[in-house]
Each structure stands twice: as C-alpha cells, then as structure tokens.
NUZAKOL-110203 format. One line per field, with one value per residue (C-alpha): residue number from 1; x, y, z; residue in one letter. Coordinates in steps of 0.001 Angstrom, whole numbers. Each point is the difference from the previous one (the first is absolute). Example, Ala and Ser with C-alpha at 12.3 -4.5 7.8 and 13.67 -1.06 7.14 Angstrom:
lovo	(1; 2);
x	(12300; 1370);
y	(-4500; 3440);
z	(7800; -660);
roro	(A; S);
END
This chain:
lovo	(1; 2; 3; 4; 5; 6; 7; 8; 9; 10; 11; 12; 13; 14; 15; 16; 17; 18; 19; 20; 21; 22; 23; 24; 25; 26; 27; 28; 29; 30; 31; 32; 33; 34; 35; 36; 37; 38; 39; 40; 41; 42; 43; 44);
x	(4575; 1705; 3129; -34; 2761; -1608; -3170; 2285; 967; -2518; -2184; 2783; 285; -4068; -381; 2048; -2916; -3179; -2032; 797; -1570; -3532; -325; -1845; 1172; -453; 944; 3609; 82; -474; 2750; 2742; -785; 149; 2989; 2417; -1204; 743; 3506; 1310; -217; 2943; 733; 985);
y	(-11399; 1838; 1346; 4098; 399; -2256; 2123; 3066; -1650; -1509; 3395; 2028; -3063; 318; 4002; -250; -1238; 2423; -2691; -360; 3471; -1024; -3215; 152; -144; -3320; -1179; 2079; -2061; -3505; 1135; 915; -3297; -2076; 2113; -540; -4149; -140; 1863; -3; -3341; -2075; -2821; -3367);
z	(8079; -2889; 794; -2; -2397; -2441; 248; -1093; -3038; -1399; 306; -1361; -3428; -170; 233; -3489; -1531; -825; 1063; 3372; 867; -1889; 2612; 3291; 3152; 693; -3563; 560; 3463; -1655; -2815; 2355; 1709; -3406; -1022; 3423; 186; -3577; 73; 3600; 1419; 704; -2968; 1652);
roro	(X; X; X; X; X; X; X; X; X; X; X; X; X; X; X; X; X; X; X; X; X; X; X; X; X; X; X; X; X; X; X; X; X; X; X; X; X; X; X; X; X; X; X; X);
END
C-alpha cells in the first residue's frame, strides 16, 4: 500500500501539468501509482 503522504505529493507535482486533468480516472490512478514507486521507495 502507498503511503498517504506520498499520495499528497505526487498529486499535488502532477496537477502542475495541464495534462493530468485531460486523463481518466483510472489513467490518473495508474499515474500516481507509477509516480510514488518511481520516486518514493527506499534506495538500498
């Protein structure tokens, strides 16, 4: 499970971009998802 606070962020860095708002639910879902994995996991 994602953390909440990573959630937060990631939609607050992706409503910058115009593009965010012309995805679908679902696609917005999977992006926040990418976005948090890609940003906000723990380096070994």
């Amino acid at each position: 499970m994602i953390p909440r606070h990573c959630l937060r962020k990631a939609i607050r860095v992706l409503m910058l971009s115009p593009l965010y708002f012309r995805l679908t639910v679902a696609a917005r879902q999977q992006l926040i998802k990418e976005f948090c994995q890609t940003y906000f996991t723990e380096s070994p």
